[in-house]
C-alpha positions as CSV (number, residue, x, y, z in Angstrom):
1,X,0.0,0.0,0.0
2,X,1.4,3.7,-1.1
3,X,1.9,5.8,1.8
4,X,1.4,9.3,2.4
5,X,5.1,11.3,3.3
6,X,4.8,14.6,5.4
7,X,5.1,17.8,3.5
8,X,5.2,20.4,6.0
9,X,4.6,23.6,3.5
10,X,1.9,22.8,1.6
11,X,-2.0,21.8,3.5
12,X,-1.1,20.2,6.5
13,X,-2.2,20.8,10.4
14,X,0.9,22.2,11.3
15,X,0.4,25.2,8.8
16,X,-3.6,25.3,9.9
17,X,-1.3,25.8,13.3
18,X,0.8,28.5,12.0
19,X,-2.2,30.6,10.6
20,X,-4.3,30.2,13.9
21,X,-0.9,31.5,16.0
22,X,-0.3,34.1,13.3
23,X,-4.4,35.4,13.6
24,X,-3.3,35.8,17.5
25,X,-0.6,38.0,16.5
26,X,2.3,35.7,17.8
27,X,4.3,35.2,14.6
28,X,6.4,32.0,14.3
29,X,9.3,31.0,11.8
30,X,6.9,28.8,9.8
31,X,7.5,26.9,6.1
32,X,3.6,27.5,5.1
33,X,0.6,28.8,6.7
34,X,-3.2,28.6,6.3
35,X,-4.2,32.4,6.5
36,X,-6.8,32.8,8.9
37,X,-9.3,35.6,7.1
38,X,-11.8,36.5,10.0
39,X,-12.2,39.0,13.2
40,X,-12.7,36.1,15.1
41,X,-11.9,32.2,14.7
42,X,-12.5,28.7,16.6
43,X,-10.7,25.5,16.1
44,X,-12.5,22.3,16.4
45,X,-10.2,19.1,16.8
46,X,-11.9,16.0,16.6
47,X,-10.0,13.3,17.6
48,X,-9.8,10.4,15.6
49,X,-11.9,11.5,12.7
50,X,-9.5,11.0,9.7
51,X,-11.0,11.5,6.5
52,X,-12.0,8.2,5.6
53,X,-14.4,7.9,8.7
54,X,-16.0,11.3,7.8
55,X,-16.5,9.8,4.5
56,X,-19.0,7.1,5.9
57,X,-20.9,10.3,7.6
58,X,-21.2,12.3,4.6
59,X,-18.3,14.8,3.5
60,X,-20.0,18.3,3.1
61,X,-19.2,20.5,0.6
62,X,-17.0,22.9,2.9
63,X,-14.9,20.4,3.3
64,X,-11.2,19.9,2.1
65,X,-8.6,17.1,2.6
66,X,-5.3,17.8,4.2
67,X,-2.6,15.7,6.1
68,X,-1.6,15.3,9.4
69,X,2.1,15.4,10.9
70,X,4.3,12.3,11.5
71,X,3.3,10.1,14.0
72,X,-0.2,10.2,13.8
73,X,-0.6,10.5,17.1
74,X,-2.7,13.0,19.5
75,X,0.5,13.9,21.6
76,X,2.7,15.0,18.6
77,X,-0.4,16.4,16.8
78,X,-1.2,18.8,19.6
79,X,1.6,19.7,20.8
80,X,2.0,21.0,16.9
81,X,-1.1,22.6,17.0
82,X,-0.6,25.0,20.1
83,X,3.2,25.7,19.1
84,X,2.9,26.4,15.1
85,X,6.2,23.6,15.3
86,X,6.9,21.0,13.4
87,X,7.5,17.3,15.7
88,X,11.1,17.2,15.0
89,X,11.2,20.8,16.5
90,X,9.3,20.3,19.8
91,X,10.2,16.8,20.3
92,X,7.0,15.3,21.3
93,X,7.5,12.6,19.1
94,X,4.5,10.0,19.6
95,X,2.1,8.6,22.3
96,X,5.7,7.1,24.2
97,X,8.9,9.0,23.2
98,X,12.6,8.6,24.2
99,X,13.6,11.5,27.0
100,X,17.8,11.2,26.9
101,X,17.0,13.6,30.3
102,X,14.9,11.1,31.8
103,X,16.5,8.1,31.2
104,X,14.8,6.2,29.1
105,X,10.9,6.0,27.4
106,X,8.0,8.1,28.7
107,X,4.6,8.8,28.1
108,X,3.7,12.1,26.4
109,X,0.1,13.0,27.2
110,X,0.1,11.2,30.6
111,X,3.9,12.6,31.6
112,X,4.6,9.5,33.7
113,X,6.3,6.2,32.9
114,X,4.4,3.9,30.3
115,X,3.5,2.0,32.9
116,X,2.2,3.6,35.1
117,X,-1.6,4.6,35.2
118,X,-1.7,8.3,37.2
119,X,-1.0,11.2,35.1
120,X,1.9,13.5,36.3
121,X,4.1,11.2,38.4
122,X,7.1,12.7,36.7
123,X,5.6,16.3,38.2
124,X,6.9,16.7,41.8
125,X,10.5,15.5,40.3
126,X,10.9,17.8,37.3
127,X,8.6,20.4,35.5
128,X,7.2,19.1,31.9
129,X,9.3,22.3,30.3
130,X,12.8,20.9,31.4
131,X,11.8,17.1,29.8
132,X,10.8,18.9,26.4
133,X,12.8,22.3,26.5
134,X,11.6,23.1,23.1
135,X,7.7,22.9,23.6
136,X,6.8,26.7,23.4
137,X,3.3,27.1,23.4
138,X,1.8,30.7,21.3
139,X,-0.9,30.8,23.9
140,X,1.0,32.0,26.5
141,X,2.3,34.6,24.0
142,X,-1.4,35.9,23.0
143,X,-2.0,39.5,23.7
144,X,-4.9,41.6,23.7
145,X,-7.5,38.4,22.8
146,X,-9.8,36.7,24.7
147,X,-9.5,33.2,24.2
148,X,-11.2,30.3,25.9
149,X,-11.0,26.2,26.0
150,X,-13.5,23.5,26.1
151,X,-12.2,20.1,26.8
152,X,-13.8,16.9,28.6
153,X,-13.5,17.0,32.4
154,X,-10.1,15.7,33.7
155,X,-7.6,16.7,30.7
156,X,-7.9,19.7,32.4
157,X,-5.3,21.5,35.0
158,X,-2.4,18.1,33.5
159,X,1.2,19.2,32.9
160,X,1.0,18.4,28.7
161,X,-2.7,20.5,28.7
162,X,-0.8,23.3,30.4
163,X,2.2,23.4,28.2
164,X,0.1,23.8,25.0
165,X,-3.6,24.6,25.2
166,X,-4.4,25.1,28.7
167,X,-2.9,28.8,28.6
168,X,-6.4,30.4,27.3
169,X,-8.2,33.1,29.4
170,X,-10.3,30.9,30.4
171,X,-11.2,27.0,30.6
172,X,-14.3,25.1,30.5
173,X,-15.1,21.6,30.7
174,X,-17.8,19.2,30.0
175,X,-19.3,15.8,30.4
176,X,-20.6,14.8,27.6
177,X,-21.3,15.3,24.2
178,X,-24.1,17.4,24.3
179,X,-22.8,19.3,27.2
180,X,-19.9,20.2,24.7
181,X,-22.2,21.3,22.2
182,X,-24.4,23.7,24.5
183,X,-20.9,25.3,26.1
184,X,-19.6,25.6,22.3
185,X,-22.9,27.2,20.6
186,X,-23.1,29.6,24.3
187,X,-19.4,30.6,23.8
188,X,-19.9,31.6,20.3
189,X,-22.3,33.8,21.4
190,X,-20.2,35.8,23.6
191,X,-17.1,38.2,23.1
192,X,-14.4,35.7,22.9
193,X,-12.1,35.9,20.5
194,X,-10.5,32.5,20.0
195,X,-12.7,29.4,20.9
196,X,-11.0,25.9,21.0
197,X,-12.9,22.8,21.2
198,X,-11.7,18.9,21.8
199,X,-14.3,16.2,21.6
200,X,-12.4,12.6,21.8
201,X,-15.3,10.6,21.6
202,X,-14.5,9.3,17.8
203,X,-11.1,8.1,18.8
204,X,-12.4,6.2,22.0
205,X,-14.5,4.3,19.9
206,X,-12.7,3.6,16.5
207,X,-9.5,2.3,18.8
208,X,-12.5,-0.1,20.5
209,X,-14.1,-1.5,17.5
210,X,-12.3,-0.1,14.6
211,X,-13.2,2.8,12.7
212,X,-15.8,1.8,10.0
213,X,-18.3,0.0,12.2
214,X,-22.0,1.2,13.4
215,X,-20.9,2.3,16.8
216,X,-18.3,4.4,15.2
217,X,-20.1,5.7,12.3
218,X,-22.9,6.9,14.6
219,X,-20.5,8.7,17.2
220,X,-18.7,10.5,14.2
221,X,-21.7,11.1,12.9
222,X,-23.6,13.1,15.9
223,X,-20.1,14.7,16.9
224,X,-19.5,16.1,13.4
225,X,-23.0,17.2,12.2
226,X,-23.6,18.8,15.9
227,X,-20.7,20.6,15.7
228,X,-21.1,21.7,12.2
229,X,-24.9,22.9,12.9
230,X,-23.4,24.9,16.0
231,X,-20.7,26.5,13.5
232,X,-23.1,27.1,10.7
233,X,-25.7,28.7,12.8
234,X,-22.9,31.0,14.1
235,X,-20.8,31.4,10.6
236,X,-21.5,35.1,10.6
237,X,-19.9,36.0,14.4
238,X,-17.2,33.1,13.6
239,X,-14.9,31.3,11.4
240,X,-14.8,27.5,12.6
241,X,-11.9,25.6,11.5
242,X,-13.1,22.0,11.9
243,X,-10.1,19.4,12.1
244,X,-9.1,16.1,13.2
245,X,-5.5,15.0,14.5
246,X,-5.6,11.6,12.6
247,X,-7.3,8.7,11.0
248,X,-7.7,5.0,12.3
249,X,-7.3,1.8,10.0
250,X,-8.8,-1.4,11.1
251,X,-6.0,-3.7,12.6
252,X,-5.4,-6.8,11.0
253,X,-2.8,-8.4,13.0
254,X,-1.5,-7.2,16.2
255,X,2.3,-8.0,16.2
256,X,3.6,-8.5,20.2
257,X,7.4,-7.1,20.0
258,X,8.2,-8.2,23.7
259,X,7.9,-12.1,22.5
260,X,10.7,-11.1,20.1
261,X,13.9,-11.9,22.0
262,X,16.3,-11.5,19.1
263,X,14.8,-8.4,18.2
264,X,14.9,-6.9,21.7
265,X,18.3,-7.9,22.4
266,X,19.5,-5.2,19.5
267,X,17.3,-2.4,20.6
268,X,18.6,-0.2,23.2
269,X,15.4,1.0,24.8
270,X,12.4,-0.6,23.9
271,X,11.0,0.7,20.5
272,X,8.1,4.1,21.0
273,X,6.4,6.2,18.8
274,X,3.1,4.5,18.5
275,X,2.1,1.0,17.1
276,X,2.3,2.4,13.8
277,X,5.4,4.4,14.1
278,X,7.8,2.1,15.5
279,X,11.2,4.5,16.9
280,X,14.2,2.2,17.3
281,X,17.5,3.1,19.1
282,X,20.0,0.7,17.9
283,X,23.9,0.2,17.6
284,X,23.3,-2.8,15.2
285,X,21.7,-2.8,11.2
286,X,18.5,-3.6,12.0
287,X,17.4,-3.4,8.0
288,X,18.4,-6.6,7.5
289,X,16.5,-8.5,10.3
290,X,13.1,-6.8,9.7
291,X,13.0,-7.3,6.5
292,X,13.3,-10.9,6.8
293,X,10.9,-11.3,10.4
294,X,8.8,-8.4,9.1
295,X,8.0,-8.1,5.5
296,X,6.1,-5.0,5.5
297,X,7.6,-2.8,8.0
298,X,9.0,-0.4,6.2
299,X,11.9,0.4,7.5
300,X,13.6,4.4,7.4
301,X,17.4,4.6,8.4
302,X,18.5,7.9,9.9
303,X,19.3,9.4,7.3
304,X,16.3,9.1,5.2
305,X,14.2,10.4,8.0
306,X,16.1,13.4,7.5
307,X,16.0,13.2,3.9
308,X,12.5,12.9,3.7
309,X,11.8,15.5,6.6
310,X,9.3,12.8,8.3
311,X,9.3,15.1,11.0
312,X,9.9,18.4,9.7
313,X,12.6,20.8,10.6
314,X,14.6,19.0,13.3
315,X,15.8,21.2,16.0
316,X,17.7,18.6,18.2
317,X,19.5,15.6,16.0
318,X,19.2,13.7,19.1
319,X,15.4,13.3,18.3
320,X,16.1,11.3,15.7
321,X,16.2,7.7,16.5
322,X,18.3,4.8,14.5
323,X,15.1,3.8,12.3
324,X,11.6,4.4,12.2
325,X,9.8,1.7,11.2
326,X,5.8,2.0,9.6
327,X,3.6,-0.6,8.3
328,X,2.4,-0.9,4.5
329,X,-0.4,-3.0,5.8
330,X,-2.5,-2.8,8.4
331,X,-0.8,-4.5,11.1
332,X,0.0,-3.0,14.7
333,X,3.4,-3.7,16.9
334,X,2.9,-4.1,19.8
335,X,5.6,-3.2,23.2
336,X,3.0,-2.8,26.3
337,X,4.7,-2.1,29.5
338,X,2.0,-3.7,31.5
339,X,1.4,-7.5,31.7
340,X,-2.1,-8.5,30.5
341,X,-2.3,-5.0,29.1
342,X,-5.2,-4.0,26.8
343,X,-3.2,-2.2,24.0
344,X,-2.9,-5.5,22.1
345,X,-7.0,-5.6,21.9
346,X,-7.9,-2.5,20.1
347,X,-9.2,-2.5,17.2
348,X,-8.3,0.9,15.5
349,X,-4.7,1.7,15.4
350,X,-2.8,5.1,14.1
351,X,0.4,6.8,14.3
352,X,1.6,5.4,10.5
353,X,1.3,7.3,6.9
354,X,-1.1,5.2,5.2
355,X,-3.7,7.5,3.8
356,X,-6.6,6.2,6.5
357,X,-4.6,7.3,9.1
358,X,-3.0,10.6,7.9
359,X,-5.3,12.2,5.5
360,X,-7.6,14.4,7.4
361,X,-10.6,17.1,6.8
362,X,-10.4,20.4,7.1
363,X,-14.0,22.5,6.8
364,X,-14.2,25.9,7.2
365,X,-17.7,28.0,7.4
366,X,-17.8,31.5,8.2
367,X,-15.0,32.5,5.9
């Protein structure tokens, strides 16, 4: 299957990220940029909901395709969102990611070790801006703007929500979906000047039973047409940029990396990214040994991840890991830290460049 490479200047999230920093009036060194045309704007990320799965809803005719960043994670994705910066310059480089500062592999979005549950542990030990130096969140650099948040309750007031959207105004949460969608439509209709919205609802349930099934289909469904009715009804007070972070394919085969002794005997640490976007740290030629065990892991030495700017501008080389591997198929690979872990069951998997999982909408009303 063809995969989809990164380009980092054309239609991508990361310049959708650049134009929503530059409408704040916090400028960054960018390759492209999505101008942002409107006295006021909201950003609407729904996670999970690559193009693919908004194609079994109904693709309206605001609607055009873009890409994601590399991985196709959330972690990676919104930490490029809230800092106009490509993943090789801000380092948060998948759900897991290698930390030379801490020693080893840690969880992004939960800033603990992989295997532990609690959020934050890393917290009371060292601050989340002296593990990734380079995350520099615009928000905190807005002036003059009133901006405000809606997230589920509980991702607020975390160490990665506060280094890169938590640093609105103001914050609200919700409980549900339709809680979202009342605290959207009634900030719309107020004097903000920047409203962000996150509904995860389509990734929960495309990594549970894949992303083309009923239960899926009907989630993306009322997220994305309640959402869109909100912005429509409001396109003359707003322009809504609706988005997703990445796409889901159905997994075919869950590969379990732990069972392979030979494999993890090369490695150094074990390998992160995501199960689609497998970073390996190794002093030995790997090449040869995938491509026997693994037929279609395509494998990416150093060197071509820099060639083929898979993460964009790099702005430490010690991001870059050995090889990247990312499957041509539909398979997942599989490290869990935890015995009799779930990760092995889910049905949706991302973090790869096959079109499912990194081609994404982008609709814009209000323009």
């Amino acid at each position: 299957m063809d995969l989809r490479y990164p380009d980092y200047s054309s239609e991508n999230i990361y310049t959708l990220a650049c134009g929503i920093s530059s409408f704040l009036g916090v400028e960054r060194n960018c390759l492209g940029k999505i101008e942002v045309h409107s006295r006021r704007a909201a950003l609407v990320l729904l996670d999970g909901l690559g193009w693919s799965t908004l194609g079994k809803v109904g693709i309206p005719k605001e609607a055009r395709k873009i890409t994601t960043v590399f991985p196709s994670t959330t972690s990676t994705v919104l930490t490029t969102l809230f800092t106009a910066m490509t993943p090789g310059e801000h380092g948060v480089l998948g759900y897991n990611t290698f930390v030379k500062r801490m020693g080893g592999v840690i969880n992004t979005l939960r800033f603990t070790h992989p295997s532990v549950k609690e959020r934050d542990s890393f917290k009371d030990s060292i601050g989340f801006d002296k593990v990734f130096p380079n995350v520099k969140g615009y928000l905190k650099e807005v002036k003059e703007k009133k901006t405000v948040e809606i997230v589920p309750r509980g991702i607020d007031g975390n160490e990665f929500s506060k280094a890169t959207h938590e640093n609105t105004t103001e914050t609200k949460t919700y409980s549900n979906l339709w809680d979202a969608l009342y605290i959207f439509s009634d900030s719309l209709q107020k004097d903000y000047d920047f409203v962000y919205l996150y509904i995860p609802d389509v990734d929960t349930m495309s990594h549970k039973y894949g992303p083309y099934v009923e239960p899926t289909v009907s989630t993306a469904k009322a997220v994305f047409e309640g959402v869109y009715n909100v912005a429509k009804n409001n396109a003359d007070k707003f322009s809504t940029f609706i988005t997703a972070d990445h796409g889901h394919v159905s997994v075919s085969e869950s590969l379990i990396l732990m069972d392979d002794k030979e494999l993890m005997d090369m490695l150094e640490v074990p390998p992160y990214g995501d199960s689609r976007a497998l970073f390996m740290r190794s002093r030995y030629d790997l090449s040869t040994y995938i491509s026997r065990k693994y037929e279609t892991l395509k494998m990416f030495s150093r060197n071509e991840v820099l060639e083929k700017s898979l993460l964009g501008r790099v702005a430490d080389q010690s991001y870059v890991p050995d090889y990247i591997g990312v499957p041509t198929d539909y398979k997942s690979y599989i490290f869990d830290y935890k015995d009799n872990g779930e990760y092995a069951k889910l049905k949706g998997h991302h973090g790869g460049l096959l079109p499912e999982e990194f081609e994404i909408p982008l609709v814009v009303l209000g323009e």
